[in-house]
C-alpha positions in Angstrom: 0.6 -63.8 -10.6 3.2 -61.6 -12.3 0.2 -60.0 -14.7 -1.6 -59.4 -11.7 0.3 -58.2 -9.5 2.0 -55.6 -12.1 -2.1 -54.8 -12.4 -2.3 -54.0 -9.0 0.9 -52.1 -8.9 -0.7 -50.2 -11.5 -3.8 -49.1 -10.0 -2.3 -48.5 -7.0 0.2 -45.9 -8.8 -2.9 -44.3 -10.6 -4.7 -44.0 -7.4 -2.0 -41.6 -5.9 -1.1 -39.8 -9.2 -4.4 -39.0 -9.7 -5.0 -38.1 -6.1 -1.7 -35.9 -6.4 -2.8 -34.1 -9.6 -6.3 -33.4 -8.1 -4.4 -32.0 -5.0 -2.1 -30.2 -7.0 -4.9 -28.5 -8.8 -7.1 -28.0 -5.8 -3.9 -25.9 -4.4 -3.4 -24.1 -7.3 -7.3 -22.8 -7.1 -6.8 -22.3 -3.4 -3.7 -20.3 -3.7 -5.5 -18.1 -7.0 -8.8 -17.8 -7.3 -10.5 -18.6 -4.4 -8.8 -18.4 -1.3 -11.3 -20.0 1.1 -11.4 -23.0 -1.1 -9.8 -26.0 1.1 -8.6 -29.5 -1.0 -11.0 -32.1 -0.6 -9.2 -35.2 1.5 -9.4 -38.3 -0.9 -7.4 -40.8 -1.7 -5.2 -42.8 0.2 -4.0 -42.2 3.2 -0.6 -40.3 2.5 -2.4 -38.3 0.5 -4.9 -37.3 2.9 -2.7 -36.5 5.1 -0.7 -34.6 2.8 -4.1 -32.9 2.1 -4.6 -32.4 5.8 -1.1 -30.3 5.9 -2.0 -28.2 3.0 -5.6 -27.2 4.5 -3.8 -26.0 8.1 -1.4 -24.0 5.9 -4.1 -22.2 4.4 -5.8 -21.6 7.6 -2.8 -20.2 8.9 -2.5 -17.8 5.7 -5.9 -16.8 6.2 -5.3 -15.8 9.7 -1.6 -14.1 8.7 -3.8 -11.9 5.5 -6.7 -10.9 8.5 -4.0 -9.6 10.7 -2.2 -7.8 7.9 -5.5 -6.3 6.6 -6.9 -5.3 10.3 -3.2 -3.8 11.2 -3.1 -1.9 7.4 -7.2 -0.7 8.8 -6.1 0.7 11.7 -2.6 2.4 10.7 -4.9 3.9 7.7 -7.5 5.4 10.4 -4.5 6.6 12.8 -3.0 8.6 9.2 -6.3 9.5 8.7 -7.0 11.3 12.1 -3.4 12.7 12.4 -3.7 14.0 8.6 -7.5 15.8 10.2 -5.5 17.1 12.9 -2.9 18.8 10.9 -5.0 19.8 8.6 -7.3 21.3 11.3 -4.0 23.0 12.9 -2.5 24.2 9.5 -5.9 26.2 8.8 -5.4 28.1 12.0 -1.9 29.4 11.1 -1.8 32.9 10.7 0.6 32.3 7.9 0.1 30.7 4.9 1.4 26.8 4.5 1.3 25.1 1.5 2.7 21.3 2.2 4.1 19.1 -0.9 5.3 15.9 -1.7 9.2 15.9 -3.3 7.3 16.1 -7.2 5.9 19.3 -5.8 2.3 18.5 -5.6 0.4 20.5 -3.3 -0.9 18.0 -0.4 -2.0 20.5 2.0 -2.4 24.2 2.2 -4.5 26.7 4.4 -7.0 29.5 3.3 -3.7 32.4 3.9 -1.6 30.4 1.3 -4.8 30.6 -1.1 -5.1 34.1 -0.6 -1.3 35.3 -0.7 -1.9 33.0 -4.5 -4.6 35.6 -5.1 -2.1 38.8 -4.2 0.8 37.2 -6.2 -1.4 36.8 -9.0 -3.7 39.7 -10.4 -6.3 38.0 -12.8 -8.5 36.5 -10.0 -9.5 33.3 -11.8 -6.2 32.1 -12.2 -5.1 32.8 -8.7 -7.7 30.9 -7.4 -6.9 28.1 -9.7 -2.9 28.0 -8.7 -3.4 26.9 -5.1 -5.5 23.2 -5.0 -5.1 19.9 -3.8 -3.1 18.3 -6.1 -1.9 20.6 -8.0 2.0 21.5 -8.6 3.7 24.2 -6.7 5.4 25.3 -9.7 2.2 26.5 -10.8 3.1 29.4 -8.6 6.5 29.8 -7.5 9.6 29.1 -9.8 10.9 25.9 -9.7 14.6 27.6 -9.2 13.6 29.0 -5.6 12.0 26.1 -4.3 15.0 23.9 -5.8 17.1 26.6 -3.8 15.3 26.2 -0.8 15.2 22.5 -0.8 19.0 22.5 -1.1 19.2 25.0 1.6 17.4 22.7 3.7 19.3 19.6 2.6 22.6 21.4 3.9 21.1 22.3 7.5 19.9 19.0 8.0 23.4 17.9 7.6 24.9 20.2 9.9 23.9 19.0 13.8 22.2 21.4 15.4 20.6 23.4 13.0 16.6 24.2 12.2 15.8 22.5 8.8 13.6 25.2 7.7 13.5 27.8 4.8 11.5 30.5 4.0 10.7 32.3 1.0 
């Protein structure tokens, strides 16, 4: 009786460590590689049920990634049209606008700013060549005056009731 009960103890201790590591690597595939893979519900009960538990959690994780992606889709289109619209305004500026990022990379600028390049610059090729999407701003103004303007802007931002803007 001893013998076979320690047998059955056995076997019923395999059955749910086996069904654990099976679970445990089903999860593991679920969470990497494939994320609408759901763990298959064998075993005993517990384990089933644990099985169960893990399944809804990935349902819900699905559902949470959806709404992230959908919400990143649609503040991505809203960037997109306000970035049209300025881009649209900016090009009816009788002045010239070049817009950067802080490493000085031209993000924006209108036809004006491309031609005051071309007056700044007298070998034609190259003017045309300074002023371009992703190109650096140093390419045609000295970094020294934009560094002085940036600081000039830094301090009026700091002062209350002052227009943050410099031009040069």
């Amino acid at each position: 009786a001893l013998v076979l009960g320690m047998q059955l103890l056995r076997n019923l201790f395999r059955q749910y460590v086996r069904g654990l590591r099976a679970m445990a690597e089903s999860l593991r595939l679920m969470r990497g590689a494939n994320r609408n893979f759901r763990v298959a519900l064998e075993g005993p009960p517990e384990v089933r049920e644990l099985g169960r538990a893990a399944n809804e959690l990935a349902q819900e994780r699905d559902a949470l990634f959806d709404d992230v992606e959908a919400r990143v889709a649609l503040a991505k289109a809203a960037v997109e049209k306000e970035k049209n619209r300025l881009a649209a305004l900016v090009a009816e500026l009788p002045m010239p606008v070049v817009v950067c990022n802080l490493d000085g990379r031209i993000l924006l600028y209108n036809n004006r700013a491309r031609l005051q390049a071309r007056a700044l610059v007298p070998d034609a090729q190259t003017a045309g060549a300074l002023i371009g999407l992703g190109r650096s701003i140093y390419g045609v103004f000295e970094r020294s005056l934009i560094s002085h303007s940036l600081e000039t802007l830094q301090h009026r931002i700091e002062r209350e009731g002052s227009q943050p803007l410099a031009h040069f």
